[in-house]
N, C-alpha and C positions, 0 to 999 in steps of 0.2 A: 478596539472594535474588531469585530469577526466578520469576516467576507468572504461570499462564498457566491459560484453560483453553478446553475442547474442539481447535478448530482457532488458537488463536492462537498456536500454536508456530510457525504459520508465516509471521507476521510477522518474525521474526529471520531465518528462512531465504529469504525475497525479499530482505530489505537486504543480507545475502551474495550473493546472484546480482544486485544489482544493484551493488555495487561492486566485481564482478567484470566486471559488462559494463562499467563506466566503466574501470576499468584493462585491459580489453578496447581499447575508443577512443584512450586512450592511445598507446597501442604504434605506431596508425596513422603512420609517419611523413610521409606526406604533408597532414598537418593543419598547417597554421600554427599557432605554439607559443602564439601568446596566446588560443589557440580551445582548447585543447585541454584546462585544466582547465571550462572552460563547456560543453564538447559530455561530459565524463565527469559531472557532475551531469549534465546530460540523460537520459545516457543511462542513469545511476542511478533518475532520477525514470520513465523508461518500463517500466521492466523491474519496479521494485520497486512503484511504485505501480499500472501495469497489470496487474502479476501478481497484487498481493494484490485489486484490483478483479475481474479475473477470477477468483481463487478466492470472493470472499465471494461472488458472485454465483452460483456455481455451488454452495455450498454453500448460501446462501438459498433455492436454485431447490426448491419444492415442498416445502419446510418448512413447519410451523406446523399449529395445532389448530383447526378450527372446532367451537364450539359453537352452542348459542342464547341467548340471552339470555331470561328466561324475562319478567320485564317487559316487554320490546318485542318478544318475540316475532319478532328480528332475528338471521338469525346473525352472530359475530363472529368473526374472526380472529386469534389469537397466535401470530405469529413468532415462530421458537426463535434465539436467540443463536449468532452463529459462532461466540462466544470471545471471549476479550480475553488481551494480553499485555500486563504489569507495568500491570494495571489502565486500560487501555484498549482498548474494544469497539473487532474489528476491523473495524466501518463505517466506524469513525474514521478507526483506523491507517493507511486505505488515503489517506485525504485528507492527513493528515501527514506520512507521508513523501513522497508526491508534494509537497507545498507547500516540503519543505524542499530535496530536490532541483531544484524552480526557483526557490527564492529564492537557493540556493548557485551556479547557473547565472548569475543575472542580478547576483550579489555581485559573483562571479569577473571577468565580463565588464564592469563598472563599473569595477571596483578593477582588473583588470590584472594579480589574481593569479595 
């Protein structure tokens, strides 16, 4: 079962557009073949994690409630939540998949897969 809510739907739809850019780079054939699954995790990690970075940010952007705090007489601010998908806030998500796309970069490029 899939769960998701407000914007975290669009965690699944960056990982799509980003391993479509990787098999995008693929195709390149002037890439030397042992480069080629290392620059498609790259280019998975730029696309998927810089685009869910740029949405959560833009969807952060001027969110949240200030009240006062009636004790200190301070006001305070709450952030409203992007979302999360299959129970991860998409602050997260965006650090995740970038980490896994450069650790599958620097696997690939190690191993020689």
């Amino acid at each position: 079962m899939i769960v998701w809510s407000r914007w975290g739907l669009l965690v699944p739809g960056f990982i799509i557009l980003g391993v479509f850019a990787g098999f995008l780079v693929s195709q390149n054939l002037s890439i030397p073949l042992r480069l080629v699954s290392p620059l498609m995790c790259l280019a998975f990690a730029v696309v998927a994690g810089g685009g869910l970075f740029l949405a959560d940010h833009k969807i952060q952007e001027g969110s949240g409630h200030v009240f006062y705090d009636p004790g200190s007489d301070k006001p305070r601010v709450i952030e409203e939540s992007s979302g999360h998908f299959m129970f991860i806030p998409m602050k997260w998500a965006k650090f995740i998949v970038t980490a896994a796309g450069l650790s599958g970069a620097v696997w690939t490029l190690a191993t020689g897969v």
